[in-house]
C-alpha positions as CSV (number, residue, x, y, z in Angstrom):
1,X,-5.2,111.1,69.8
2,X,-6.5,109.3,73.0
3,X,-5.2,106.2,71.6
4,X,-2.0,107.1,71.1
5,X,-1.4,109.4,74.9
6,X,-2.6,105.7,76.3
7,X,-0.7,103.7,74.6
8,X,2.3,105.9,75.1
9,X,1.5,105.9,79.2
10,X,1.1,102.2,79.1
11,X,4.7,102.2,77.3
12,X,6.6,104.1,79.7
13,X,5.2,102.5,82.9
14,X,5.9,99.0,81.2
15,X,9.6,100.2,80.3
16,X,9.8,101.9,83.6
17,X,8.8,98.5,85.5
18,X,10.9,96.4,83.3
19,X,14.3,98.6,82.9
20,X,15.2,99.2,86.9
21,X,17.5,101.9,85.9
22,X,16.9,105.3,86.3
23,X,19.6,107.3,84.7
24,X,19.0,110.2,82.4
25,X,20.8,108.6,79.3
26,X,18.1,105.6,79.9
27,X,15.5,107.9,80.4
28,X,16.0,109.7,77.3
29,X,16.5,106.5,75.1
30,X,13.2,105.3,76.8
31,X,11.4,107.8,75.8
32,X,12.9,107.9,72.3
33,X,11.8,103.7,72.2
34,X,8.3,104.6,73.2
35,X,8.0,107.8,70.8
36,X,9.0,105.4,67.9
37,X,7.1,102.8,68.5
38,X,4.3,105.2,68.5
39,X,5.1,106.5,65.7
40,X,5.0,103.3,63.8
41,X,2.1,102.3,65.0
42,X,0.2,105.2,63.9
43,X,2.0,104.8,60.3
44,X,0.8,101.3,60.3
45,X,-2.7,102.8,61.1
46,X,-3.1,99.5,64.1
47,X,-4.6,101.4,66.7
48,X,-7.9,102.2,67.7
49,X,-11.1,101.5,69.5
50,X,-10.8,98.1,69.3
51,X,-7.1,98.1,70.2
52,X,-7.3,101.1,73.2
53,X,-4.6,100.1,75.4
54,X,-6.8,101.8,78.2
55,X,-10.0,100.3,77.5
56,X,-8.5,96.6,78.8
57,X,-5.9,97.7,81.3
58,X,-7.4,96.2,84.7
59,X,-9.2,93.4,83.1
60,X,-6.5,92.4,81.1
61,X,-4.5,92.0,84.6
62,X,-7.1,90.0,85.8
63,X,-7.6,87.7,83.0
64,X,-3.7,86.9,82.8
65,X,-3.6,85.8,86.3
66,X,-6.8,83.3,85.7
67,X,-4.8,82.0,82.3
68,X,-1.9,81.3,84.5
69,X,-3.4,79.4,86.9
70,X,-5.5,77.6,83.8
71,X,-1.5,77.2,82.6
72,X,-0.1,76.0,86.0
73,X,-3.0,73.5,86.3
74,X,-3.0,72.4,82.7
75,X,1.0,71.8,83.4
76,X,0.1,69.4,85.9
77,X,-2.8,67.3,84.2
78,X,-0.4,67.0,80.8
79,X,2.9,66.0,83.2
80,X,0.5,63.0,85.1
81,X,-0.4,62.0,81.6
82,X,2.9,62.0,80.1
83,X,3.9,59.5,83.1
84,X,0.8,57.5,83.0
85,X,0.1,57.7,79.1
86,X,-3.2,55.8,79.5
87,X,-5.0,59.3,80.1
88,X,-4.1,60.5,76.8
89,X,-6.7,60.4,74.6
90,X,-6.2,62.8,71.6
91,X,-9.4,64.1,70.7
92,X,-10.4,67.1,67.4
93,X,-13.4,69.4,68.9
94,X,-15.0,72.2,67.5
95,X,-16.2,75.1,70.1
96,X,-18.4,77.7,70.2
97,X,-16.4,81.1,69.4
98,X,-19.0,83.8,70.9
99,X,-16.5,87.1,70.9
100,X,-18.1,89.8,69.9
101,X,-14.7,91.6,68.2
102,X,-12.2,90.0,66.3
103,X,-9.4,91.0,68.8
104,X,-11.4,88.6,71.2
105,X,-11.7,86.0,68.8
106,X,-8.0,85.4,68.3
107,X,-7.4,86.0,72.4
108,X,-9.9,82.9,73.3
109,X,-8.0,80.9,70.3
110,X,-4.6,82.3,71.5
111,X,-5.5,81.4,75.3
112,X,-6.5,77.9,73.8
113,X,-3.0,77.4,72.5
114,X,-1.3,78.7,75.3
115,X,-2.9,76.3,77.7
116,X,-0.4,73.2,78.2
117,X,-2.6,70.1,76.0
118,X,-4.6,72.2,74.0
119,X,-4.2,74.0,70.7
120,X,-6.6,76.1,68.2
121,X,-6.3,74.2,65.1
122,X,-8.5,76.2,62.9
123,X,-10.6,80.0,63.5
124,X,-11.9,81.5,60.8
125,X,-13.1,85.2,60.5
126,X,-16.4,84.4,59.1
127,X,-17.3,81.4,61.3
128,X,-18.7,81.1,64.6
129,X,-16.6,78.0,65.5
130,X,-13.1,77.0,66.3
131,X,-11.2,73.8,65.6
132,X,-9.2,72.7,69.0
133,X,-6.8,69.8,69.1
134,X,-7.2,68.6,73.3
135,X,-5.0,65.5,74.7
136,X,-6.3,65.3,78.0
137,X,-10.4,64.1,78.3
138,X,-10.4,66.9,80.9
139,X,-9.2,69.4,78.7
140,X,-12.7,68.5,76.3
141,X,-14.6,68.8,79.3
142,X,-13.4,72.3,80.4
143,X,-13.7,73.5,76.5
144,X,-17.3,72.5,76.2
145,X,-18.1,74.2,79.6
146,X,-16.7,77.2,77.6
147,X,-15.5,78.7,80.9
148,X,-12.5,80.1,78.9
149,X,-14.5,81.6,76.3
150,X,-17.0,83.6,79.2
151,X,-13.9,84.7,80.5
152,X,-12.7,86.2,77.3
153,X,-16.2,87.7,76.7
154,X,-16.1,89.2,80.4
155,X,-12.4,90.7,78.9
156,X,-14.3,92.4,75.9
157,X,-16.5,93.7,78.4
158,X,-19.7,92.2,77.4
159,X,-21.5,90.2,80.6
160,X,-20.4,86.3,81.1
């Protein structure tokens, strides 16, 4: 049940934040959005203590605004490349996966892809490796430092 009251909250404050309008019509169909969504996601039996809205509120923040910086800075290297194309070098790496849950495995690969030059080729369930496609030399570089995956670890809440 705490999984659900948490997931509502987090709902209604992101609806809240989002609509800007505060009429009761709104509020009611609000309220009627969240309650079904809720309800489908318990039907769809999704939620639990792996997938506590709760558990990763403040990290989460946290982490999102280190990924967009990693995104803005990423934007950068891959827009100097594209305009000098000598610094392209398109390289196939496999990296360390060392999430402990499997919602953390597919955020490291996610935040992989989502980094400008860089995307998660291959992550299997039963492996403890991931197949990344990098353009940029510096991209390898920041992979094999695994500074990404720490981060994602630190997210899970087990200690970088």
């Amino acid at each position: 049940m705490r999984y659900y009251l948490s997931l509502a909250l987090m709902l209604a404050i992101l609806w809240l934040g989002l609509s800007g309008v505060y009429k009761p019509l709104l509020f009611g169909l609000g309220a009627a959005s969240v309650a079904l969504v809720v309800w489908l996601t318990e039907r769809m039996e999704v939620l639990g203590a792996e997938h506590d809205p709760a558990t990763l509120s403040w990290r989460l923040l946290v982490y999102w605004v280190w990924l967009v910086g990693q995104v803005i800075v990423s934007n950068i290297a891959v827009a100097r490349a594209v305009l000098d194309p000598r610094r392209i070098q398109p390289t196939l790496i496999e990296v360390p996966v060392r999430q402990h849950t499997n919602v953390g495995r597919v955020t490291y690969a996610n935040s992989i892809t989502l980094t400008p030059g860089t995307v998660t080729t291959w992550l299997a369930s039963d492996s403890d490796r991931a197949q990344v496609h990098a353009l940029l030399a510096d991209a390898v570089e920041g992979l094999e430092t695994d500074a990404m995956g720490r981060r994602v670890q630190w997210l899970e809440g087990k200690p970088r």
